[in-house]
C-alpha positions in Angstrom: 0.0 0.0 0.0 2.4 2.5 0.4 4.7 1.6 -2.1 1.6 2.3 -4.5 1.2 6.0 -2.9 4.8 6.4 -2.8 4.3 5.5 -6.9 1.6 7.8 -7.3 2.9 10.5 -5.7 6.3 10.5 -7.7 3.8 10.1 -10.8 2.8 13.6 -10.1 5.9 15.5 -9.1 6.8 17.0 -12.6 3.1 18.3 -12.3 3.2 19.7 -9.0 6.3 21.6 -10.3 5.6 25.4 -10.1 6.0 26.8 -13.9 6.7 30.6 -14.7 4.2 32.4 -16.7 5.2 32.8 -20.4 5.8 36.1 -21.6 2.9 37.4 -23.6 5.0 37.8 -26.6 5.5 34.2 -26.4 3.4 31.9 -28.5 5.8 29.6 -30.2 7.3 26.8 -27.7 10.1 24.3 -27.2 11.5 26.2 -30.6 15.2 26.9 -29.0 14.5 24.7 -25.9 17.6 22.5 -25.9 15.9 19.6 -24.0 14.9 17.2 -26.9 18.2 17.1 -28.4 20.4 17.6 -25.0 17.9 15.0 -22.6 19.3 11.5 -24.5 23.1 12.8 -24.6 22.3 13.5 -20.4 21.1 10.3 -19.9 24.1 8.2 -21.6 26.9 11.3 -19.6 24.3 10.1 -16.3 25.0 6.4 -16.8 28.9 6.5 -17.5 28.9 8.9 -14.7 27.4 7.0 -11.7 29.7 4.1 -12.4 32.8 5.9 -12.0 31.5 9.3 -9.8 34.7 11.0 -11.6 36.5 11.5 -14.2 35.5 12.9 -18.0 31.9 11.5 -18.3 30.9 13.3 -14.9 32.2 16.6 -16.1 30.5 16.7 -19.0 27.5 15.2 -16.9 27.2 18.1 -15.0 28.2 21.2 -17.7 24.5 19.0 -19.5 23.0 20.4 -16.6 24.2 23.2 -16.6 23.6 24.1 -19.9 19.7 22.6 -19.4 19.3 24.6 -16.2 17.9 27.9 -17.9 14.6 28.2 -18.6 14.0 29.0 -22.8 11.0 28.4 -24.1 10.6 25.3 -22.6 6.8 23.7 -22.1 5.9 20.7 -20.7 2.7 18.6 -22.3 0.5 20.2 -19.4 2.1 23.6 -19.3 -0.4 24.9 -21.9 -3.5 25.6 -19.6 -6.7 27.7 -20.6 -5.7 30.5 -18.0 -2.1 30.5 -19.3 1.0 29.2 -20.8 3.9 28.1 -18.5 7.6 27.8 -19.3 10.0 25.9 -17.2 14.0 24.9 -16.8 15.1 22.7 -19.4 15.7 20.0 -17.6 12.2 19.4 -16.5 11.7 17.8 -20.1 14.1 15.5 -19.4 12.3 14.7 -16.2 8.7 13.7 -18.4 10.1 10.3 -18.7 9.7 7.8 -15.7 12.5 5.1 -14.8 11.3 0.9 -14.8 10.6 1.5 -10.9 8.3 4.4 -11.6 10.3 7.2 -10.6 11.1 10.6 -12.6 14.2 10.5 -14.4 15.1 13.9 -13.0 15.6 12.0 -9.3 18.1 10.0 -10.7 20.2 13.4 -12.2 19.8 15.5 -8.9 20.3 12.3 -6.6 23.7 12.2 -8.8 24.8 15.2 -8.5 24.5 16.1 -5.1 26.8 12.9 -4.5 29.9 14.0 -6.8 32.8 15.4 -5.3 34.3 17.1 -8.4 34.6 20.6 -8.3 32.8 21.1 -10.9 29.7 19.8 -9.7 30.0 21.6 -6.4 30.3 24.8 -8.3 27.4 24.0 -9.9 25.3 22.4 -7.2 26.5 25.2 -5.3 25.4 28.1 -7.1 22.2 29.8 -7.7 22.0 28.5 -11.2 21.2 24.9 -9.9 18.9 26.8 -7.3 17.3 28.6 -9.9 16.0 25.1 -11.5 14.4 23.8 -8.0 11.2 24.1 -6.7 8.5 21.8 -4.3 9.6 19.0 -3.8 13.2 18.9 -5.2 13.6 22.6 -3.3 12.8 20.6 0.0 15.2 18.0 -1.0 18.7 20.0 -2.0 18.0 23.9 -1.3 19.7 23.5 2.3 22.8 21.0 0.9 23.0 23.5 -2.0 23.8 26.7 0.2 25.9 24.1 2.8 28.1 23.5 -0.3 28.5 27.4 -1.5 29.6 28.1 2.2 31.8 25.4 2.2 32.9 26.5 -1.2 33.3 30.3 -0.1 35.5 29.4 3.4 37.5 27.3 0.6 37.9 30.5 -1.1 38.8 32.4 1.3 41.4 30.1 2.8 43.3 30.2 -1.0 43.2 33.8 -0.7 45.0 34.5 2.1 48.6 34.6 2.5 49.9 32.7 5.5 53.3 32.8 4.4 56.4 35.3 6.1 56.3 38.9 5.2 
């Protein structure tokens, strides 16, 4: 029984999502939105990725993300409603799909992530552009570890900076 709610419930994260409201100039969608051609070369960089958790395959992993972080002109199937259209982060496309155990694919990339140790993906899941892309349920999940990795990231900083050497 509550493997079948858990089920459900995943079924409608992408839908409980909050979108932004599509400029009113905008009545063309998914024209430049990177997702359909950038979502299958994420998933192959996702799977060579969490074998190794290093190494080429996670960089270009996470610079996928990057790169479908912003928003475009990106519209989910139900993101066309009669009081509005909606546009969303790229990577929310990606996420339409659901894995064999019936969770969103989109799990999988942010579950990734916030495990790698590469500095590159603690840049990235350290900085406001991965923040930008979260919302409900995924905010709940990685906001806090997000801003616990930019301090961490900033006392790094910091510590390179200074000169501890003689004068």
């Amino acid at each position: 029984m509550k493997r079948t709610l858990l089920s459900f419930l995943l079924l409608l994260l992408p839908v409980c999502l909050i979108a932004e409201q599509a400029p009113e100039w905008m009545k063309d969608f998914n024209k430049t939105c990177p997702a359909a051609r950038l979502c299958p070369i994420l998933e192959l960089q996702y799977q060579e990725c969490k074998i190794q958790l290093h190494g080429r395959a996670c960089i270009e992993f996470v610079n996928m993300m990057k790169e479908l972080s912003p928003t475009y002109d990106c519209q989910r199937s139900f993101d066309n409603t009669p009081t509005g259209n909606y546009i969303v982060p790229a990577i929310w496309l990606c996420g339409e799909e659901l894995r064999e155990s019936g969770i969103p694919v989109v799990d999988d990339y942010l579950g990734l992530l916030s495990k790698l140790h590469i500095l590159e993906a603690r840049r990235y899941f350290g900085g406001e552009l991965f923040r930008s892309t979260l919302d409900g349920y995924y905010a709940e999940m990685y906001l806090r570890a997000s801003e616990t990795v930019e301090a961490g990231l900033s006392k790094e900083d910091k510590g390179k900076n200074t000169n501890s050497g003689p004068k």
